[in-house]
C-alpha positions as CSV (number, residue, x, y, z in Angstrom):
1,X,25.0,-11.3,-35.5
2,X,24.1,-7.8,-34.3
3,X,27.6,-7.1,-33.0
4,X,28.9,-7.5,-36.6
5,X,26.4,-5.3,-38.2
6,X,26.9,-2.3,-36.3
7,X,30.2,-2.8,-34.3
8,X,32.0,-0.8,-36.8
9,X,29.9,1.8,-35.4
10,X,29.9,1.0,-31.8
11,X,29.9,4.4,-30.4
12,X,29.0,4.0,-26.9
13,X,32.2,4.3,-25.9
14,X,34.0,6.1,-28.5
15,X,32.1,9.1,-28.7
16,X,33.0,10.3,-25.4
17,X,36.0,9.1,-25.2
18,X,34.7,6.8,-22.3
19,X,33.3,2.9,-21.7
20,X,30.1,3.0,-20.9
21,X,29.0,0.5,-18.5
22,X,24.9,0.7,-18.1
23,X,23.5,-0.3,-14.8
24,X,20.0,-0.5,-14.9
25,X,17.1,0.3,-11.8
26,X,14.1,-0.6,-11.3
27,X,11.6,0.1,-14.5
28,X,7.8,1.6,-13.6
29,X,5.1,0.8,-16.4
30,X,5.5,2.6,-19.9
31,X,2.7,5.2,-20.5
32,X,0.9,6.2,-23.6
33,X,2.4,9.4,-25.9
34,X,-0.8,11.2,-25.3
35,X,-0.7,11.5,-21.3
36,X,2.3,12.5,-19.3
37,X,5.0,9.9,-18.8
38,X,4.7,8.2,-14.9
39,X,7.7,10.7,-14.0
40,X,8.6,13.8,-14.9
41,X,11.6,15.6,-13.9
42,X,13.9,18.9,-14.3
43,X,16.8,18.8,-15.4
44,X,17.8,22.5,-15.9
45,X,21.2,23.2,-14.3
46,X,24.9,22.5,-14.3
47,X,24.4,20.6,-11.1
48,X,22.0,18.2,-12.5
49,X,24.6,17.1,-14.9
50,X,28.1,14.8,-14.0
51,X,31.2,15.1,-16.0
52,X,32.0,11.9,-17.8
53,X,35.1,10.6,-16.4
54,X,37.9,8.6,-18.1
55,X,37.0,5.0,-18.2
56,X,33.9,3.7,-16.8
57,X,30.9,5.4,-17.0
58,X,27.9,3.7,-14.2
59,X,25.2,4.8,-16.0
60,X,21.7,4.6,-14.0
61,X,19.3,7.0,-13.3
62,X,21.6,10.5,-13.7
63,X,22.8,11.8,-16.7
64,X,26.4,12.3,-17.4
65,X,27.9,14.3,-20.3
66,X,30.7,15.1,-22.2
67,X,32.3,18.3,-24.9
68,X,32.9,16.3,-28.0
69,X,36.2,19.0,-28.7
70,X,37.0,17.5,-25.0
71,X,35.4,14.6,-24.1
72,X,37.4,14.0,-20.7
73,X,37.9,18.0,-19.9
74,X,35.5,18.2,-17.4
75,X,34.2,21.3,-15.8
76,X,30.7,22.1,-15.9
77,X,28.5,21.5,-18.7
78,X,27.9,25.5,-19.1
79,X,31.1,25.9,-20.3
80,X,29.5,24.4,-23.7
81,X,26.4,24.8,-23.7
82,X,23.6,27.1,-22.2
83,X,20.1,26.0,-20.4
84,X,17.5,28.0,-20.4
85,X,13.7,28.6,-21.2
86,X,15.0,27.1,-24.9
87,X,16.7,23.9,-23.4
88,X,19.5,22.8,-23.7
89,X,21.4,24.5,-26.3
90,X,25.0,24.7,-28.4
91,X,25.8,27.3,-30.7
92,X,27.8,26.0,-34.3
93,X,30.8,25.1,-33.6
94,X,30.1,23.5,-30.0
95,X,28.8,19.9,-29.3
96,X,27.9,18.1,-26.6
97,X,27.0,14.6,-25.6
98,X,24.2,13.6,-22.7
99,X,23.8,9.8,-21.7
100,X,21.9,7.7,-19.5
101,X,21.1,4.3,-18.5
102,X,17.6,3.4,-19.1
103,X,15.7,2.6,-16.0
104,X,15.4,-1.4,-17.0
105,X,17.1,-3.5,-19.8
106,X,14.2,-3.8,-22.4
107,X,14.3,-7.0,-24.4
108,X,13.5,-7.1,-28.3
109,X,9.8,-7.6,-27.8
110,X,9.2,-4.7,-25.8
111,X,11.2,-2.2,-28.4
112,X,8.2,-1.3,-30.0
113,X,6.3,-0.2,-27.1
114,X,9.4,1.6,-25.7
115,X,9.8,3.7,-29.2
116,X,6.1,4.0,-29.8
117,X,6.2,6.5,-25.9
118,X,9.5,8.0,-27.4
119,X,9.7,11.6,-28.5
120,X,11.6,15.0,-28.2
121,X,11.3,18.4,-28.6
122,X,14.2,20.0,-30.6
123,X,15.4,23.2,-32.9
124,X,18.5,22.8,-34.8
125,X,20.4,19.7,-34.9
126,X,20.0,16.3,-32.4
127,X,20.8,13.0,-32.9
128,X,19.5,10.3,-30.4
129,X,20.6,6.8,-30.2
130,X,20.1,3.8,-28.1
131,X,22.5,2.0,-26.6
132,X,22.6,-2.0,-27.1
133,X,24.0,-4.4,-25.2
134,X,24.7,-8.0,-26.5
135,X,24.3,-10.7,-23.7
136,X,24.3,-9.2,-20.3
137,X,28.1,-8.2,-21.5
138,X,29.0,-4.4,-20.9
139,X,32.2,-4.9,-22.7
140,X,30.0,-5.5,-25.9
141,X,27.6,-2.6,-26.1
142,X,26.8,-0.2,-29.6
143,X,24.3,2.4,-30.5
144,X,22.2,2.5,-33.4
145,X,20.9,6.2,-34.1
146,X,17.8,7.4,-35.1
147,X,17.3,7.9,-39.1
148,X,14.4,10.5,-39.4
149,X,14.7,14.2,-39.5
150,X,13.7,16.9,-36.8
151,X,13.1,15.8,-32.8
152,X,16.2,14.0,-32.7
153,X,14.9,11.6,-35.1
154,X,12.1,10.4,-32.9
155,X,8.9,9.8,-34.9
156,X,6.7,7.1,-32.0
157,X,6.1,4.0,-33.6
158,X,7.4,5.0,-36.8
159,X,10.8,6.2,-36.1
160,X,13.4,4.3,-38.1
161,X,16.6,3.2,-37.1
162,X,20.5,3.6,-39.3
163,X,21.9,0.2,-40.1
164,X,25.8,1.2,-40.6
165,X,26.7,-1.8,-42.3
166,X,25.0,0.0,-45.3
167,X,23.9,3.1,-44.4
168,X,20.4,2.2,-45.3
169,X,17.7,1.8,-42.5
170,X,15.6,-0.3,-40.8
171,X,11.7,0.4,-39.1
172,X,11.6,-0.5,-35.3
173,X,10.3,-4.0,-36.3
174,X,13.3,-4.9,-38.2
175,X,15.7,-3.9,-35.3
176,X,13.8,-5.8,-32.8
177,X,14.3,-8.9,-35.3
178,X,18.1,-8.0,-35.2
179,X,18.2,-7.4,-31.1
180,X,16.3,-10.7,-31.0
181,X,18.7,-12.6,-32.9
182,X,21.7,-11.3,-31.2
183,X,20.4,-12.0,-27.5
184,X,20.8,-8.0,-27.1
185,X,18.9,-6.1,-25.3
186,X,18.8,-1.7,-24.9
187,X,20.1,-0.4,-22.2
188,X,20.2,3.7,-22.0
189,X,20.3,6.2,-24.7
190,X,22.1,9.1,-25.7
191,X,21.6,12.6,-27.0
192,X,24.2,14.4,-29.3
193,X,23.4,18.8,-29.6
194,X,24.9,20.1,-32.5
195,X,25.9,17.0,-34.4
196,X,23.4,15.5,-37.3
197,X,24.8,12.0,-37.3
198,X,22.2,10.7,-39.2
199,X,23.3,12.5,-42.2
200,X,26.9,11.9,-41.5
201,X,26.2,8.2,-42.2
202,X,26.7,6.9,-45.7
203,X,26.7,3.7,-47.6
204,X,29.7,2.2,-48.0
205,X,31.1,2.8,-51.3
206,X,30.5,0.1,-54.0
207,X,33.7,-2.1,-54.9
208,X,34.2,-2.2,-58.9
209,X,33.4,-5.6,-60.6
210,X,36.1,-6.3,-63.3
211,X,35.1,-5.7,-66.5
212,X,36.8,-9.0,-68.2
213,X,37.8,-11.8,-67.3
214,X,42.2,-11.8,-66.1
215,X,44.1,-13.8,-68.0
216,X,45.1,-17.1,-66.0
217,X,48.5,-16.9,-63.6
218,X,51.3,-18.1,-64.8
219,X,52.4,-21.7,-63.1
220,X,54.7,-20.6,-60.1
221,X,58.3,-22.2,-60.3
222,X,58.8,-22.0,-57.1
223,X,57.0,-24.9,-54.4
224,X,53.6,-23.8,-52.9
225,X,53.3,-22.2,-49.2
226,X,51.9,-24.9,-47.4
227,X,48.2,-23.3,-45.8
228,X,48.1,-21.8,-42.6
229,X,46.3,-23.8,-40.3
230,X,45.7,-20.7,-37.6
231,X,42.4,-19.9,-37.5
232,X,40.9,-16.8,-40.0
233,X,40.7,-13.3,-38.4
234,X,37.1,-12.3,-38.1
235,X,37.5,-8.7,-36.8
236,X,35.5,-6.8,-38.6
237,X,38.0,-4.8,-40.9
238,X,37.0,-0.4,-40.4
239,X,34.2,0.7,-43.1
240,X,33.5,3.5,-44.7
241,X,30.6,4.1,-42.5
242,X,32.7,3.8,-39.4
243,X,34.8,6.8,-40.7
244,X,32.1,9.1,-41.6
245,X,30.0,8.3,-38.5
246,X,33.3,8.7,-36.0
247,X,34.9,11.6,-37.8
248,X,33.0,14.8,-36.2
249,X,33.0,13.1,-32.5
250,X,36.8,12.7,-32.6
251,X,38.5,14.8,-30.4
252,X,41.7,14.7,-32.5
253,X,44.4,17.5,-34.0
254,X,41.1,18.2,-36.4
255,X,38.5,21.0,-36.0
256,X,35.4,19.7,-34.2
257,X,33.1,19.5,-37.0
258,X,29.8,20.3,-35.5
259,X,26.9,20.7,-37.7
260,X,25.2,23.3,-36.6
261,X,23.5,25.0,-33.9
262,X,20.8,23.1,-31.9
263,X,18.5,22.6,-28.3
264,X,16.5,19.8,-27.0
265,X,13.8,20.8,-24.7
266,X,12.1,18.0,-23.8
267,X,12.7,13.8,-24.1
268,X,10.8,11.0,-23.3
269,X,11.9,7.7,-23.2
270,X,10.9,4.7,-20.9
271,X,8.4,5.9,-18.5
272,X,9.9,9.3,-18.0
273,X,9.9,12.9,-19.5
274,X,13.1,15.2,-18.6
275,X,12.6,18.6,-19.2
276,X,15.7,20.7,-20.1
277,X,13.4,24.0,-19.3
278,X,13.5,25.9,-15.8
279,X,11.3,24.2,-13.7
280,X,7.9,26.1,-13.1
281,X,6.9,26.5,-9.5
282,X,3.6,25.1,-9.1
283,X,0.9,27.4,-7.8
284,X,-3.2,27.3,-6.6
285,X,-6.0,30.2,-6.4
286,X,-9.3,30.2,-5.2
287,X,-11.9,31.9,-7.4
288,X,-13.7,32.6,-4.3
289,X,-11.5,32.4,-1.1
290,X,-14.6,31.4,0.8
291,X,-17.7,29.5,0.7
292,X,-20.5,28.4,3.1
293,X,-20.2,25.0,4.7
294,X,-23.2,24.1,2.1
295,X,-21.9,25.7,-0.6
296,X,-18.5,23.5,-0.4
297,X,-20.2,20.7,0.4
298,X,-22.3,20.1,-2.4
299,X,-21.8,23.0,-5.4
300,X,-18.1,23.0,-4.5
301,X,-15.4,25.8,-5.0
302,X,-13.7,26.5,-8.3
303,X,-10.0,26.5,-8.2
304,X,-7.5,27.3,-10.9
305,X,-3.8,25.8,-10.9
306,X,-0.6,26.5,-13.0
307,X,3.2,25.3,-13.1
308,X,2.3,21.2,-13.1
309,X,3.5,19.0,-15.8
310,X,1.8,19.6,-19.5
311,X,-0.7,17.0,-19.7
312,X,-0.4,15.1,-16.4
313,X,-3.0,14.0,-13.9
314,X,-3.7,16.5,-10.9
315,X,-5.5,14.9,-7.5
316,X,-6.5,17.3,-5.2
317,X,-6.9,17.2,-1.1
318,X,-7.9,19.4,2.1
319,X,-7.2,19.5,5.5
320,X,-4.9,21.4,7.9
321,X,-1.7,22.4,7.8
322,X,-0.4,19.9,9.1
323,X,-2.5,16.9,7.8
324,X,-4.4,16.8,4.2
325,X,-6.5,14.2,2.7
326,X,-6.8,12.9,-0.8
327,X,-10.7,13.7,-1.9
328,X,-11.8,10.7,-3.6
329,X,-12.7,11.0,-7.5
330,X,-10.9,14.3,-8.6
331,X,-8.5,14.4,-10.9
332,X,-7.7,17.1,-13.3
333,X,-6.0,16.9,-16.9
334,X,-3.3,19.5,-17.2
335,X,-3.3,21.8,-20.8
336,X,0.0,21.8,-22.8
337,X,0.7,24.9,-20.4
338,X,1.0,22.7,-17.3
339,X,-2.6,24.8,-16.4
340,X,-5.8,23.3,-14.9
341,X,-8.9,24.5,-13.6
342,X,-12.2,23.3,-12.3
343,X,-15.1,23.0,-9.3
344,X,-13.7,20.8,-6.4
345,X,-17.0,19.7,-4.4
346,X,-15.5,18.7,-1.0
347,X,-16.6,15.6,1.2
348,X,-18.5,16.6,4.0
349,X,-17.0,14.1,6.7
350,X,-13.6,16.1,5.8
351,X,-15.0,19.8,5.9
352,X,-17.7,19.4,8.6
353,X,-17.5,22.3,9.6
354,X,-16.8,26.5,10.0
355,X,-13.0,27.1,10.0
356,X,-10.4,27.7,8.1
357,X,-8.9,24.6,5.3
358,X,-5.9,24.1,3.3
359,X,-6.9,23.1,-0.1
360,X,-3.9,21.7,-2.1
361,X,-2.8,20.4,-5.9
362,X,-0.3,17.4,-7.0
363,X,0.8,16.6,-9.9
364,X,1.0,12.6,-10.0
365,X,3.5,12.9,-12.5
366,X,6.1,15.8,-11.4
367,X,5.3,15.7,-8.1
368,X,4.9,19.4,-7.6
369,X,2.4,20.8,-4.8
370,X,0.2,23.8,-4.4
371,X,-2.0,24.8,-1.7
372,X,-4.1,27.9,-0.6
373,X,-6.0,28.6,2.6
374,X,-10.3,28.1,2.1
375,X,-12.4,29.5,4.5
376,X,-15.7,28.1,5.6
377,X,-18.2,29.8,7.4
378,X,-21.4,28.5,8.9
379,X,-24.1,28.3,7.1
380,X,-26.9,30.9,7.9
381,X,-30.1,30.4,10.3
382,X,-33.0,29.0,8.5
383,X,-35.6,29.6,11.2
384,X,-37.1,33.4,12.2
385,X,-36.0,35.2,15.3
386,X,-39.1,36.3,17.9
387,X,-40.2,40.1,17.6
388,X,-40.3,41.6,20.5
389,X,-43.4,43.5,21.2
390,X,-43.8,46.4,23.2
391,X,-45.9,46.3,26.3
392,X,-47.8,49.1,27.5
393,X,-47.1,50.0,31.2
394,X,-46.0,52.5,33.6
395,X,-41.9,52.9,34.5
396,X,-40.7,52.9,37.6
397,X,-37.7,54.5,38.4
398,X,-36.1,54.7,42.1
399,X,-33.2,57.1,43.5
């Protein structure tokens, strides 16, 4: 069973010193690594982050977090860390925990496609795991933790995954086998800043073997006990492993052991990216701020855009102020920058006309909008004006 391989290692409670009970939503389609994730959000304030309370933890689409020197202290989550244009950050010494509930349960053959869309952007020292829940039951939920080094341990499709009953791991393959087996399924992930538990996990250490054989017992003088007939206890007895994996989240007499100092800019997981950065605001320019009714209609106007989601899909429209259209077929790619550019040739049954348009950007991933006013002036006269010629005469001019 799962639950017997990596109970003795069942964080998702224990690390922050809360249960946490996983509640999924409602899942969009997972995306491919190479294009922005559906959604994309900012989560780049205190605000945007709720104290993990004692006892139950609802986790669905918000993240909660926790000190690991004071799991249950709560306050805000500045008080450990900082968040800025480098993420989220914790200097050595600090530690800090972020959860969240994934937005639907995903079963054992979906794992590889979930890890495959996964990754991070870190400096220092991150840890991710994913939380697992055996049988629909929230009392019987574990994490198993990334193995690889750098980004959290994310590596896509390749990322491998600690097994703590030996402190050997496991590709993404093997754990689906093992999710399969158990009826389990995962259900949120978390994100530890400033603890490498990875390298805190070790193989349990080997029992000696005798060398020779023990002489035989001695026949007892006394009568036998007769045998129990209460069934054997099956709890899994503590391991090594669970020792060296709990030891620097426990929030005991001992010094917080954090590793080192580390940030996480950027994860995606599911079908969305958070973004521990400020948020950019999202802004448009025309190249030329006005064009001829022809010249918009059929060479276009060229446009230039900044502050969208790196690498997400841009749609453009025009209209009023009030009321804008989608125009049909345009779609930009945004740059790693969150920057995109190009000639917008506008539909002539939406500017049919002099005047003066709104022409506006959004980002079908972050949702962020941009617009900027277009004028359009008629186009010019094609024909040739009469010339008046003069006409010889005599004036007349009275009083």
């Amino acid at each position: 069973m799962l639950r017997s391989r990596i109970t003795a290692a069942a964080v998702g409670a224990t690390v922050l010193g809360v249960t946490a009970a996983l509640v999924p939503t409602v899942s969009t389609a997972n995306v491919s690594s190479g294009a922005a994730s559906a959604v994309v959000t900012w989560t780049d304030s205190a605000a945007d982050f709720t104290a993990a309370p004692e006892g139950t933890v609802p986790l669905t689409d918000q993240w909660y977090w926790a000190a690991l020197s004071d799991p249950t202290g709560g306050g805000k989550i500045t008080d450990h860390a900082t968040i800025d244009e480098d993420g989220l950050s914790v200097s050595t010494g600090e530690a800090i925990g972020v959860i969240r509930g994934l937005n639907n349960p995903v079963a054992p053959s979906e794992l590889g496609a979930l890890v495959a869309g996964a990754g991070a952007e870190t400096t220092g020292v991150t840890s991710f795991g994913l939380a697992i829940q055996e049988g629909g039951d929230s009392s019987a939920q574990t994490v198993v933790f990334a193995a690889g080094d750098g980004d959290a341990g994310l590596s896509g499709s390749s990322t491998e995954w600690i097994d703590p009953s030996t402190g050997t791991t496991e590709s993404t393959s093997e754990l689906a086998a093992a999710l399969k087996a158990a009826d389990a399924e995962v259900v949120g992930y978390i994100v530890y800043v400033g603890i490498d538990i990875a390298g805190e996990i070790t193989a349990p250490p080997a029992t000696d073997e005798p060398t020779e054989t023990p002489a035989p017992a001695e026949t007892p003088t006394t009568a036998p006990t007769p045998p129990t007939t209460e069934a054997p206890d099956t709890t899994p007895a503590p391991g090594t492993e669970l020792k060296s994996l709990a030891s620097p989240l426990e929030s005991s007499a001992e010094p917080l052991a954090a590793d080192a100092s580390g940030s996480i800019s950027a994860l995606r997981i599911d079908d969305t990216t958070t973004y521990f950065t400020p948020q950019p605001t999202a802004a448009v320019r025309l190249v030329t701020t006005s064009a001829t009714l022809t010249e918009a209609t059929t060479t276009g106007v060229r446009v230039q855009g900044s502050g969208f989601a790196p690498n997400e899909l841009v749609t453009a429209a025009v209209g009023d102020a009030a009321d804008a259209v989608a125009i049909p077929g345009v779609q930009f790619r945004a740059d790693a920058d969150g920057n995109v550019s190009g000639t917008i040739v506008l539909p002539a049954d939406l500017v049919d006309g002099a005047g003066t348009y709104v022409l506006g950007l959004v980002g079908l991933s972050s949702a962020q909008t941009a617009a900027t006013p277009l004028t359009v002036t008629a186009d010019p006269a094609t024909g040739t004006a009469p010339v008046a010629v003069p006409v010889p005469g005599t004036a007349t001019f009275t009083g």
